[in-house]
KEPA-128569 format. One line per 2 residues: number of its first residue (from 1); their letters; for each residue y, z, x of N, C-alpha, C, O. Coordinates in steps of 0.05 Angstrom, whole numbers, plus 32768, in hexadecimal, padded with zeros to 4 digits. Example, Ala and Ser with C-alpha at 12.3 -4.5 7.8 and 13.67 -1.06 7.14 Angstrom:
// KEPA-128569
1) as) 7F8E:809C:8108:7FA6:809C:80F6:7FBE:809C:8108:7FBE:80A9:811D | 7FD3:808E:8101:7FEB:808F:8111:8001:809D:8102:8017:80A1:810C
// end
This chain:
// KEPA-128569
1) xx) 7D15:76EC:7CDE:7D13:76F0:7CFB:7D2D:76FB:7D06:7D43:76F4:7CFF | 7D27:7712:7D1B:7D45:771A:7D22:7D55:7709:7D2F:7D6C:7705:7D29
3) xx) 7D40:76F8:7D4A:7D58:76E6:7D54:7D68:76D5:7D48:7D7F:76D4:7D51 | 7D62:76C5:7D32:7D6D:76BA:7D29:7D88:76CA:7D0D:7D96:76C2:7CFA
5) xx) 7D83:76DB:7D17:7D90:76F1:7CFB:7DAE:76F8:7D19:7DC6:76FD:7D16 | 7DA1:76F6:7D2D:7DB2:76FE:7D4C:7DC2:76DD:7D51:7DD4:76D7:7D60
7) xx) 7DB5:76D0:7D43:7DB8:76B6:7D51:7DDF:76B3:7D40:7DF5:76B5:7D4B | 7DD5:76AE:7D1E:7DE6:76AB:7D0B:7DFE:76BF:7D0F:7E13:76B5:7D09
9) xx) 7E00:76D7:7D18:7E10:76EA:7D20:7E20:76E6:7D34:7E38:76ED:7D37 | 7E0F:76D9:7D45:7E19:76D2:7D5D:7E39:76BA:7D5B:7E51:76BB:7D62
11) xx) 7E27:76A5:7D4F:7E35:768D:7D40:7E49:768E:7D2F:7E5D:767F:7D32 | 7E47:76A1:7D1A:7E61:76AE:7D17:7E72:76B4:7D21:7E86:76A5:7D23
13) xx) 7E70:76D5:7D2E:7E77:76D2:7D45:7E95:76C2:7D55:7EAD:76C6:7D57 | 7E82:76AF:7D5F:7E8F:7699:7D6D:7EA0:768F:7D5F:7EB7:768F:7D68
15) xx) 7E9B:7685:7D42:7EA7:7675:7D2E:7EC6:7682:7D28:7EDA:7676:7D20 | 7EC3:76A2:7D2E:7EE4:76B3:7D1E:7EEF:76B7:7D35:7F06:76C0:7D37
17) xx) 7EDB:76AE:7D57:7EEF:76B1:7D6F:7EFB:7696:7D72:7F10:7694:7D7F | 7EEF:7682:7D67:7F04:7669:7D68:7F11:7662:7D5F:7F22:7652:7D68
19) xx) 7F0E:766D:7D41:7F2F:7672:7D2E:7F40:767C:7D3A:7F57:7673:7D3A | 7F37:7698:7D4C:7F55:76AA:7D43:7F5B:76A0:7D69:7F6B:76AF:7D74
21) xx) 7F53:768F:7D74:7F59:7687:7D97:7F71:766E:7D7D:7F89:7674:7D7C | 7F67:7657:7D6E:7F77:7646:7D60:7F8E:7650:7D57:7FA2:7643:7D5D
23) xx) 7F91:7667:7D48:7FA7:766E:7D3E:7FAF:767A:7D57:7FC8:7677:7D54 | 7FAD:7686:7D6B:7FB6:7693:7D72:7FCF:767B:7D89:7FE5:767E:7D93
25) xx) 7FC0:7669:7D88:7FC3:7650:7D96:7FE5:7648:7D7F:7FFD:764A:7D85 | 7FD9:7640:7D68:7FF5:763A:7D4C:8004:764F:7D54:8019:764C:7D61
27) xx) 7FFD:7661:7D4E:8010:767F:7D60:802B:767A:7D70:8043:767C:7D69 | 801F:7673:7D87:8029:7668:7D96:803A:765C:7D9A:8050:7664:7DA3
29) xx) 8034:763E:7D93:8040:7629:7D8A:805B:7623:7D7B:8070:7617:7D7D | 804A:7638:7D6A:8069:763A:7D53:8084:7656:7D60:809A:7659:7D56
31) xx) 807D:7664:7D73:808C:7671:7D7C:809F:7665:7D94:80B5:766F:7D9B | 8096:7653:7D9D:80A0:7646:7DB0:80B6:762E:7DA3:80CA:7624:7DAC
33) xx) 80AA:762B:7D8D:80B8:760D:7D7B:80D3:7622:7D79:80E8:761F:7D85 | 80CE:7638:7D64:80E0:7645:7D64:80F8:764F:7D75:810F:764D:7D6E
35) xx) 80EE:765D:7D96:8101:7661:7DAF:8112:7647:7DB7:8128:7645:7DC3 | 80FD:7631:7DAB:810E:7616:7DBA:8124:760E:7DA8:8138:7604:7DB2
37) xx) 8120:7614:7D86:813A:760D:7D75:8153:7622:7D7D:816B:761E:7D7B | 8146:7636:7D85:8158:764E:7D88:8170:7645:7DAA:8188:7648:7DAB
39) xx) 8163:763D:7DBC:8168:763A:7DCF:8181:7617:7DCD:8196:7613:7DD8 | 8172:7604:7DBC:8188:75EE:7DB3:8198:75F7:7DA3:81AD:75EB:7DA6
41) xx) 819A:7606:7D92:81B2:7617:7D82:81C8:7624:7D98:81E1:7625:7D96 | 81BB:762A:7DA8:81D1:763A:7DC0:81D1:762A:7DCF:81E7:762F:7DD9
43) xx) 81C9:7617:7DDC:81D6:75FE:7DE5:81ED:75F3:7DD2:8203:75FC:7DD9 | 81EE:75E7:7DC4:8200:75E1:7DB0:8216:75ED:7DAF:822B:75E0:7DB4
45) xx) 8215:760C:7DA7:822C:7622:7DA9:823B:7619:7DCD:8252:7612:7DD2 | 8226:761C:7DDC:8237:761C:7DF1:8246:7603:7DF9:825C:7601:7E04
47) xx) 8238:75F3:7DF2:8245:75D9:7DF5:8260:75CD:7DE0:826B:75B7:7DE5 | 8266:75DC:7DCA:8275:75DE:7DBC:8293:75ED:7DCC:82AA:75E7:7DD2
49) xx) 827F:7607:7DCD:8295:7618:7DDD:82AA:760F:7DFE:82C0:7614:7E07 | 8296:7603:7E04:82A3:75EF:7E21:82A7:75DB:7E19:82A5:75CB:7E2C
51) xx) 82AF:75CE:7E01:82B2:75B5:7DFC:82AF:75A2:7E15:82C3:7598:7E20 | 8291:759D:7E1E:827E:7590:7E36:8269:7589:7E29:825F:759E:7E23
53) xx) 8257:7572:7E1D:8248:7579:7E19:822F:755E:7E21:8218:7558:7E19 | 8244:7552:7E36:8234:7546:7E4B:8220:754F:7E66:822C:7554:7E7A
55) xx) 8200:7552:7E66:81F5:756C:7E72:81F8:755D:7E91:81EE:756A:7EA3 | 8202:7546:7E96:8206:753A:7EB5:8223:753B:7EC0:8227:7533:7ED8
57) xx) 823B:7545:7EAE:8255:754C:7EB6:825D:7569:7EC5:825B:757F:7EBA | 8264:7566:7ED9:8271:7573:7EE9:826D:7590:7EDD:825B:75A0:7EE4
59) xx) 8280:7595:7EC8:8284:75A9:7EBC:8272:75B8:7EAA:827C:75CA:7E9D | 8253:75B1:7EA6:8246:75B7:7E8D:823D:75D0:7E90:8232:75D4:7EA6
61) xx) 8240:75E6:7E7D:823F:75FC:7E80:821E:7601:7E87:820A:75F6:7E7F | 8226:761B:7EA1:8204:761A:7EB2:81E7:7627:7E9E:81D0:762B:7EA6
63) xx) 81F5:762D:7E7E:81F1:7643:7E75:81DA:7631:7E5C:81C3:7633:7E55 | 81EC:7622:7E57:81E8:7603:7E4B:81C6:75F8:7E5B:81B0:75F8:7E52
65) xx) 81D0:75F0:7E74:81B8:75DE:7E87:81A7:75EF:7E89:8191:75E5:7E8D | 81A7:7610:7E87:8190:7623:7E97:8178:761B:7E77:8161:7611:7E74
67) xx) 8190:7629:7E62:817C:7620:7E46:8169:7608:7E42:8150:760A:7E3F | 817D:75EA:7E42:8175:75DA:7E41:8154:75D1:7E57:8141:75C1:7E53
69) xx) 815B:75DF:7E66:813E:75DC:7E7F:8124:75F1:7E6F:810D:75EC:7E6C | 8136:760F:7E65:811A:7611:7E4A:8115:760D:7E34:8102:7617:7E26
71) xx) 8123:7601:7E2F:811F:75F3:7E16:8107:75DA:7E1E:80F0:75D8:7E16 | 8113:75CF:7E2B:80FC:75B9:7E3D:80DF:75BA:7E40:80CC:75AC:7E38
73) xx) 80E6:75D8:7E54:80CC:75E5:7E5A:80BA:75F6:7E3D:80A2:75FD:7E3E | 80C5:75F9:7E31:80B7:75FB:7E13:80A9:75E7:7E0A:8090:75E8:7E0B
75) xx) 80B6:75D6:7E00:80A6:75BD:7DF8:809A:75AC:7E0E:8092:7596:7E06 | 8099:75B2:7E26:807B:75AA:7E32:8066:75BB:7E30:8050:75B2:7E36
77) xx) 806B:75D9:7E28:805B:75F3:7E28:804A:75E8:7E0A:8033:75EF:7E06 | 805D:75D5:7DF3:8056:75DB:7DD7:8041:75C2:7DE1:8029:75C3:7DDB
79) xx) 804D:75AA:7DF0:802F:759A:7DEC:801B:7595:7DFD:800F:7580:7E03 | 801A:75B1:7E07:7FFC:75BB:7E13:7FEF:75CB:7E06:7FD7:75CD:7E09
81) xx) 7FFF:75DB:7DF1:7FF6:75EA:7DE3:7FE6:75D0:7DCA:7FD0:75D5:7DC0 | 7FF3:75BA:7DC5:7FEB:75B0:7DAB:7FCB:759C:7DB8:7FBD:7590:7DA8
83) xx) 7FC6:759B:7DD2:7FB2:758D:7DE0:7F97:75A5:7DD8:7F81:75A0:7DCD | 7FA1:75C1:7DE1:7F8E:75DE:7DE4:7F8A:75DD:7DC8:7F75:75E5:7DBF
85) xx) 7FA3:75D3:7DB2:7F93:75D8:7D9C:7F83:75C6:7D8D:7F7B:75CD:7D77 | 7F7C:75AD:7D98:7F70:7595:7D8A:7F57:7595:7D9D:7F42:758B:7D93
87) xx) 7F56:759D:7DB6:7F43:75A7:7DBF:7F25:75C9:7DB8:7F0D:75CD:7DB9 | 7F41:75D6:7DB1:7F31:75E9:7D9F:7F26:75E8:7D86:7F10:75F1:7D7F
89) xx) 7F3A:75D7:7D75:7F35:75C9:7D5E:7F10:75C0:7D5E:7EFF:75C9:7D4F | 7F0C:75AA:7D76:7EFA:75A0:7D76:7EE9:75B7:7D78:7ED9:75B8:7D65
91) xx) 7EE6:75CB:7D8A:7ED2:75D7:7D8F:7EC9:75E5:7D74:7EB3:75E4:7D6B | 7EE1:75F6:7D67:7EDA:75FC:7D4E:7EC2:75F2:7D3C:7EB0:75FE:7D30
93) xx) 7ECB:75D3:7D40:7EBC:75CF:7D2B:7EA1:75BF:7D3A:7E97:75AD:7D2D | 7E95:75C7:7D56:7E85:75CC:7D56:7E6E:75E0:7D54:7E57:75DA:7D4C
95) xx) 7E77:75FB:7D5D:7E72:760D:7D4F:7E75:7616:7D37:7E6E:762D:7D35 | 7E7F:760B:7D20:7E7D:760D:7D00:7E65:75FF:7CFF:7E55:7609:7CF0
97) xx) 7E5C:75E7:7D0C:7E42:75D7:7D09:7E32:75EF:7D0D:7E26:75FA:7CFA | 7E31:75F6:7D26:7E1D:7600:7D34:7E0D:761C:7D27:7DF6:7623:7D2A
99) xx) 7E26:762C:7D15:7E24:763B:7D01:7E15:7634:7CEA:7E02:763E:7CE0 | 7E23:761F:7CE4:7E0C:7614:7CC7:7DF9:7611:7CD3:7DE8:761F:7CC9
101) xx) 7DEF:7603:7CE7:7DD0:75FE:7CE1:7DC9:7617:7CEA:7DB9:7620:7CDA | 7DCD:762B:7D00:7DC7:7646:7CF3:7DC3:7654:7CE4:7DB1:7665:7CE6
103) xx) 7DCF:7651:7CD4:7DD8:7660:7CBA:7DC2:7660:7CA6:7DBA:7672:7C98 | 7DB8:7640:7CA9:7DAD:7626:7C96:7D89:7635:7C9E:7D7C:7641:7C8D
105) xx) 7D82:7633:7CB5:7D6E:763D:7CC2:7D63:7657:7CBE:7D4B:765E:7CBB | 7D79:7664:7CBE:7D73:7689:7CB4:7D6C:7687:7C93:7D5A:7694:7C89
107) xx) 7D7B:7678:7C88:7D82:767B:7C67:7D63:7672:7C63:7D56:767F:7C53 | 7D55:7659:7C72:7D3A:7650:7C70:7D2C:7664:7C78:7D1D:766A:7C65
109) xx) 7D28:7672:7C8C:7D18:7680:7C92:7D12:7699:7C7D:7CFA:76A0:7C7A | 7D27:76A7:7C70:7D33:76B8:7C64:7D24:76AC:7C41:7D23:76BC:7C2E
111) xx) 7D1D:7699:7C3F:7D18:768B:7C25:7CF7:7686:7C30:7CEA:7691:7C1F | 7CEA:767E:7C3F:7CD0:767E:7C47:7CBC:769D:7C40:7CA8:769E:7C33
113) xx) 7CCC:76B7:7C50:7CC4:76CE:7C55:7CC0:76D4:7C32:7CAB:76DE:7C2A | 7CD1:76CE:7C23:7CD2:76DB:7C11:7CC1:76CD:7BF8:7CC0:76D3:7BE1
115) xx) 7CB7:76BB:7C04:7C9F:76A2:7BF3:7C87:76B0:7BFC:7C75:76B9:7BED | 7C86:76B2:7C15:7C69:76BC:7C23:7C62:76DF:7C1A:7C4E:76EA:7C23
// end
């Protein structure tokens, strides 16, 4: 039957757009993990270099605090990102269901036609 030949296609489909939304999601994630080590590495440096490295003293370099606020703002970015992906996660693998029994249905149908 075509619809169901439209159906399984379809379901697919769906199934390699919620991988690559997931990775694209890990993507992400891991690029940000990365800007934020990069960004505490130069905190460090700077705080070395001003020998300050109290971020509530008078003197703490502004260069230091601007980082440290994205560095911050990263890792609240990373665990929204890790919510979008345990949420996607889930959907995934509803649609991997939703595929198999698709799949499962055509493969039957496909095995009937060819008895009759």
């Amino acid at each position: 039957m075509k619809s169901r030949e439209s159906l399984v296609r379809l379901k697919e489909f769906q199934v390699n757009e919620k991988r690559r939304q997931l990775q694209q999601l890990q993507l992400m994630m891991s690029e940000f993990e990365r800007m934020s080590k990069e960004l505490e590495n130069q905190i460090v440096l700077e705080e070395k270099k001003s020998g300050i490295s109290d971020p509530n003293h008078f003197a703490y370099p502004t260069f230091a605090k601007a980082a440290r606020q994205r560095a911050d703002n990263l890792q609240v970015s990373i665990r929204e990102l890790k919510t979008q992906q345990e949420a996607a996660e889930a959907v995934l693998e509803e649609v991997q269901a939703e595929y198999s029994r698709a799949a499962a249905l055509e493969e039957r149908d496909t095995s009937t036609r060819i008895r009759a």
